[in-house]
N, C-alpha and C positions, 0 to 999 in steps of 0.2 A: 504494500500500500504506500501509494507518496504520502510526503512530510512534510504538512504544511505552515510545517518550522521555520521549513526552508524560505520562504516566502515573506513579502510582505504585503498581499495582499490579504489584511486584520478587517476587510470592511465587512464581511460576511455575508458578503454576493457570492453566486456563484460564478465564478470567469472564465469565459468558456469564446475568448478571442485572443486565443495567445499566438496567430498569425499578423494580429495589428501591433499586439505589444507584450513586453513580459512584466512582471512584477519584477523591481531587483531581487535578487537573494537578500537574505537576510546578512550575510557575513559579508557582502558591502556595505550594507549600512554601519555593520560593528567596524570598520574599517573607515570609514568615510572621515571623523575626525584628523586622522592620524596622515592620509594622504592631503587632507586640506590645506594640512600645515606645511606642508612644503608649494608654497604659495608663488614663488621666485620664477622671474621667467628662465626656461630651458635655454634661452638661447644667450642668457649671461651668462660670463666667465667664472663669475668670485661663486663663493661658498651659495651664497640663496639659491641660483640658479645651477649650482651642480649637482642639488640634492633633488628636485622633480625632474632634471634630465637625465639621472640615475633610474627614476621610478619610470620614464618614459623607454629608456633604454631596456629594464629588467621586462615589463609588459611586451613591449615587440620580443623578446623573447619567448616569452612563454605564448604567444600569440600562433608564433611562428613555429612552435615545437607540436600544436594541435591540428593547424594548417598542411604540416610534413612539407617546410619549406624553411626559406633560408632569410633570418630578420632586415637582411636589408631590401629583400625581395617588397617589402611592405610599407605601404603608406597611408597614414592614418588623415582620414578627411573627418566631416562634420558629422553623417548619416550615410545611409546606403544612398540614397538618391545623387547624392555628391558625389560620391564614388562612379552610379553609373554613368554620370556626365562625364566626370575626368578622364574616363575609358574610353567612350566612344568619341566624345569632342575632340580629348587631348588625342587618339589618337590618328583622326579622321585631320588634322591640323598639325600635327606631324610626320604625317605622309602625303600634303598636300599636293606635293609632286611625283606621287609616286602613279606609274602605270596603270597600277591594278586600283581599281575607281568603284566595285561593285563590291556590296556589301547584304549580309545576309543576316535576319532577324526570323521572327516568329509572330504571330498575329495575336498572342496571348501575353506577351511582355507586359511589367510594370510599368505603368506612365512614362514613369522618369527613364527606361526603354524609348520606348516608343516615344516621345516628343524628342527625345537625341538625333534619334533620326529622323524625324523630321526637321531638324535643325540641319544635317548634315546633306538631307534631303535637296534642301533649298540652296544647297550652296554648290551644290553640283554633282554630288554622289548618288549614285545608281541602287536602288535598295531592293532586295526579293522578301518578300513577308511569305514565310513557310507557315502553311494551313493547318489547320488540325481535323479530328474524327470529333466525331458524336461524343467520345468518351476521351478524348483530351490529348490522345495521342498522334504526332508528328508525322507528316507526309514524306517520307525518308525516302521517295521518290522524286517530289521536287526536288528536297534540297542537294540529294545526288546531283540531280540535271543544273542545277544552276551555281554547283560549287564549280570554279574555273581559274586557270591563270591569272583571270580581272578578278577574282574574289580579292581584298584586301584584309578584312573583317569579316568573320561570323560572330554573333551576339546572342545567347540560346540560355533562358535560365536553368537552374539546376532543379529546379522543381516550383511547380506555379503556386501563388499565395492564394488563389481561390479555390480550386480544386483542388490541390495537393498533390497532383498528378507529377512523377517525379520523371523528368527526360535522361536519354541514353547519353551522359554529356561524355564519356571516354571513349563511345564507340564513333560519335558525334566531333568531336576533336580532333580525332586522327583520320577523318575523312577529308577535315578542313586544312591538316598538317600533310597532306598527301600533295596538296594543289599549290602549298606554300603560303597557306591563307594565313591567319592569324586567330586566334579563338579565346572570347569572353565569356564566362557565364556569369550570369546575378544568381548568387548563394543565399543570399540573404533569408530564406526562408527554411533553409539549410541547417545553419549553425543554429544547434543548440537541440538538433532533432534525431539529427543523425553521426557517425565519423565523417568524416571530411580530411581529403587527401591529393590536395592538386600537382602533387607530383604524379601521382597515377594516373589522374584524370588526362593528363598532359595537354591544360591550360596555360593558355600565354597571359588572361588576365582571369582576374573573379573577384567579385565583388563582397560586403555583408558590411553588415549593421549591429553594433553593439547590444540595443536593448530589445533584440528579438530573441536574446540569449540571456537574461535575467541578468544584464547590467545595467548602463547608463544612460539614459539619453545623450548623443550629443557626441558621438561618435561613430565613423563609418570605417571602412578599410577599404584597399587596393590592395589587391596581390598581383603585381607584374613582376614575371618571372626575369633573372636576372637577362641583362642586356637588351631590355623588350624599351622602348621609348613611347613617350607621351610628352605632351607640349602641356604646361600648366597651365592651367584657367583661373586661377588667381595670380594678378603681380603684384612682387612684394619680396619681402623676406627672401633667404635659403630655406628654411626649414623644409625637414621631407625631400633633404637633399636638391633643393631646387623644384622639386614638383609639385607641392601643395605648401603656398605660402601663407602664414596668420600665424602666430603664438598660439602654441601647442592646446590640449583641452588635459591640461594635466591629468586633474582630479576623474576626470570620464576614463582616460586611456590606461589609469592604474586600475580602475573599477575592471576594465575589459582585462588584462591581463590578469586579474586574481579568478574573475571568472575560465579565463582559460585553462586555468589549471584545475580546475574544476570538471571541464569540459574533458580535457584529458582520462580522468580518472572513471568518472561516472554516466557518461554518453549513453553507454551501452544499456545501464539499467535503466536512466532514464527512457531511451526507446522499447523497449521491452515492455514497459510499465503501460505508456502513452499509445501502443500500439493495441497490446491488451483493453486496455477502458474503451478505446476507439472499437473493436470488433462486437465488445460486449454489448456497446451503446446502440452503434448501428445493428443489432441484431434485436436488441429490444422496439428498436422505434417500427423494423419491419412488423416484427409481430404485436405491436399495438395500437398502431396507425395504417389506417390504408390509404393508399393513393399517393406513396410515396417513392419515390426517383431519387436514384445518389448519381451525381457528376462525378466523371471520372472513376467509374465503376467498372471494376475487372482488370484493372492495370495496376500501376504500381505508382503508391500514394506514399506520403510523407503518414508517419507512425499516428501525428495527432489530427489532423485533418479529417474533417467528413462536408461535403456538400452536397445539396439536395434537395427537391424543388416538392412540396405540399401543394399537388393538386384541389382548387377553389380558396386557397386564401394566398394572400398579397403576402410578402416577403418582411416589408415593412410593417405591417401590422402585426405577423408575427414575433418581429423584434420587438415594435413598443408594447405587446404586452408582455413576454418576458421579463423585460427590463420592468416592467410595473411590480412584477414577479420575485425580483430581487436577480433573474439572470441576465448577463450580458455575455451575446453573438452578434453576430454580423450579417447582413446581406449580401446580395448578388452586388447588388445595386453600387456605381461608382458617383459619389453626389460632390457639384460642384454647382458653383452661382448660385446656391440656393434654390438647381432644379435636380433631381434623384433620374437618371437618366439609367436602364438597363446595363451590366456590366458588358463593357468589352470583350472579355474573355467566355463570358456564356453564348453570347452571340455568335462569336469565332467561332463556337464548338457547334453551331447550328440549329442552337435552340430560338424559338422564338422570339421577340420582346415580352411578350405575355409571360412564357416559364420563366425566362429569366428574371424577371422583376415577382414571380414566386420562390426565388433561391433563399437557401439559410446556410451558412458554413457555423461548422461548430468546430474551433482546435482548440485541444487538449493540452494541460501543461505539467511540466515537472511537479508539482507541487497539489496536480488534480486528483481526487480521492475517488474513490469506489461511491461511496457516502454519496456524495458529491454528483455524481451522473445517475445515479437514483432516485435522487430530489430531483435534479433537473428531469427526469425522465418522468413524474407524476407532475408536473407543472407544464411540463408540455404536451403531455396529453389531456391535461386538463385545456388549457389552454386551445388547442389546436378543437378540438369538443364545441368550447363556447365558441369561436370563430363559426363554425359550421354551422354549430345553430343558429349564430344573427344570420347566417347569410340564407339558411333555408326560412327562415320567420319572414325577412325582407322581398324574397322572391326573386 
């Protein structure tokens, strides 16, 4: 059973969206005074500043020893979002002269994906959007046909944050390493769920996000493997050896490296655990709900992840009552300007606007109890009851 010691989430909701965010651990917080105090910036010489560029130094260590890579391979940005820009910008602007002009993504990337290239779109690069199936999985016949000499970049996450659906990134890589391409994936949804090992993967770049790993906010990472170039997108400073310039996030990137060591050690149970409560959950809602749909069903999903679309009720309503409920999940649904617009990604996969603005993703976290998805699982079949009934009352 997880230990929800571990955590800090004391509010007494049940949390059941740990693909948006984690709670820190709890032995960051025990920690937090002690790293505050080395307050001095990194990039001073004297005593203040050798002691957080100590703590910055020890973290890219232990960062890079969970990664199965080498500390200088690494470069610590703001969030993941950051990272995926400085990847495909800095490197789409670093090979601005180079030949090969034709770049390759997926129709189900993260935003901060998919608006890069549209960024690099307009400026003159050639981009193929590889499709997917009904159930989340990759056209491995497009991307064959249009991996080429002009390929310069492939960008292909490691597993998608709404579905869970997790891609063949080693098989995927060394397809893109056959043509002399270069290859990104966004991890981000990765870390903290699974091992993680991009020397085997044999990625040139990857990306992730501190606090989807029960750290900080306020930190992202690059992994470019040695000798790989990027043009920074911030001027400024040295720091990050020239490539991402601002004074360090001390206090965030010591939080990340105690979690890494963490990550080292206990990965394995943690997935085990989150993979379990996931089987048990989604087998309970089959047998006490009808008219229910999992996205990205029959493939291979991240351990915490379940998505899934309740036929006759809105996505959103099933979230605010939840949430009235004491539970917080997530939707389909991507909301911006203040209008709730159908996800991207459900769409790509061929569903409707309709099902997909009926989607609910539930993940699962280190610190999620048995307890915990049995409550939730009598609140939502309560729940999902009384929807049915306003909506047969109503007509």
């Amino acid at each position: 059973m997880a230990n929800p010691s571990l955590s800090l989430n004391d509010t007494g909701r049940i949390y059941l969206d740990h693909n948006a965010t984690t709670a820190p651990h709890k032995s960051v917080l025990e920690n937090l005074s002690q790293w505050a105090y080395q307050w001095g910036n990194p990039s001073s010489i004297h005593w203040s500043g050798r002691e957080p560029k100590a703590l910055i130094r020890n973290a890219r260590t232990s960062v890079a020893k969970v990664l199965n890579c080498q500390p200088l391979e690494l470069i610590f940005t703001s969030c993941g979002s950051e990272s995926n820009n400085l990847v495909i910008k800095g490197f789409f602007d670093a090979n601005i002269d180079s030949a090969r002009n034709e770049y390759i993504t997926t129709c189900v990337e993260h935003p901060s994906v998919m608006k890069s290239f549209d960024y690099i779109l307009k400026r003159g690069a050639v981009v193929h959007y590889v499709p997917v199936s009904r159930n989340g999985t990759l056209d491995i016949e497009f991307y064959e046909k249009h991996l080429s000499e002009k390929t310069a970049l492939v960008s292909i996450m490691s597993a998608n944050n709404e579905t869970g659906s997790i891609f063949p990134i080693t098989e995927l890589a060394a397809k893109a390493r056959a043509v002399g391409a270069k290859f990104h994936t966004d991890a981000v949804q990765v870390l903290g769920k699974m091992p993680i090992n991009v020397e085997s993967w044999g990625v040139n770049y990857a990306t992730f996000a501190a606090h989807k790993a029960y750290s900080l906010k306020g930190t992202g990472l690059v992994y470019a493997r040695k000798g790989e170039m990027l043009q920074s997108l911030i001027s400024g400073g040295g720091q990050e050896r020239g490539r991402r310039a601002g004074t360090e996030n001390t206090l965030s990137i010591a939080a990340f490296g105690h979690i890494a060591t963490l990550l080292s050690h206990d990965i394995e149970m943690h997935k085990n655990n989150m993979t379990r409560l996931r089987i048990e959950m989604e087998a309970e809602i089959l047998k006490r709900i009808s008219g229910v749909h999992f996205t990205g069903d029959g493939v291979d999903r991240l351990p915490n992840t379940s998505s899934f679309i309740v036929d006759d009720i809105d996505g959103e309503s099933l979230l605010i009552n939840l949430d009235m409920h004491g539970v917080s999940v997530s939707t389909g649904a991507a909301c911006s300007s203040g209008s709730s617009e159908p996800s991207h990604v459900l769409l790509a996969m061929g569903l409707t606007r309709a099902e997909a603005q009926r989607s609910l993703r539930i993940s699962i976290g280190w610190c999620t109890t048995s307890d915990e998805i049995a409550k939730f699982l009598e609140i939502f079949v309560e729940v999902v009851a009384q929807l049915r009934r306003l909506r047969s009352e109503m007509g």
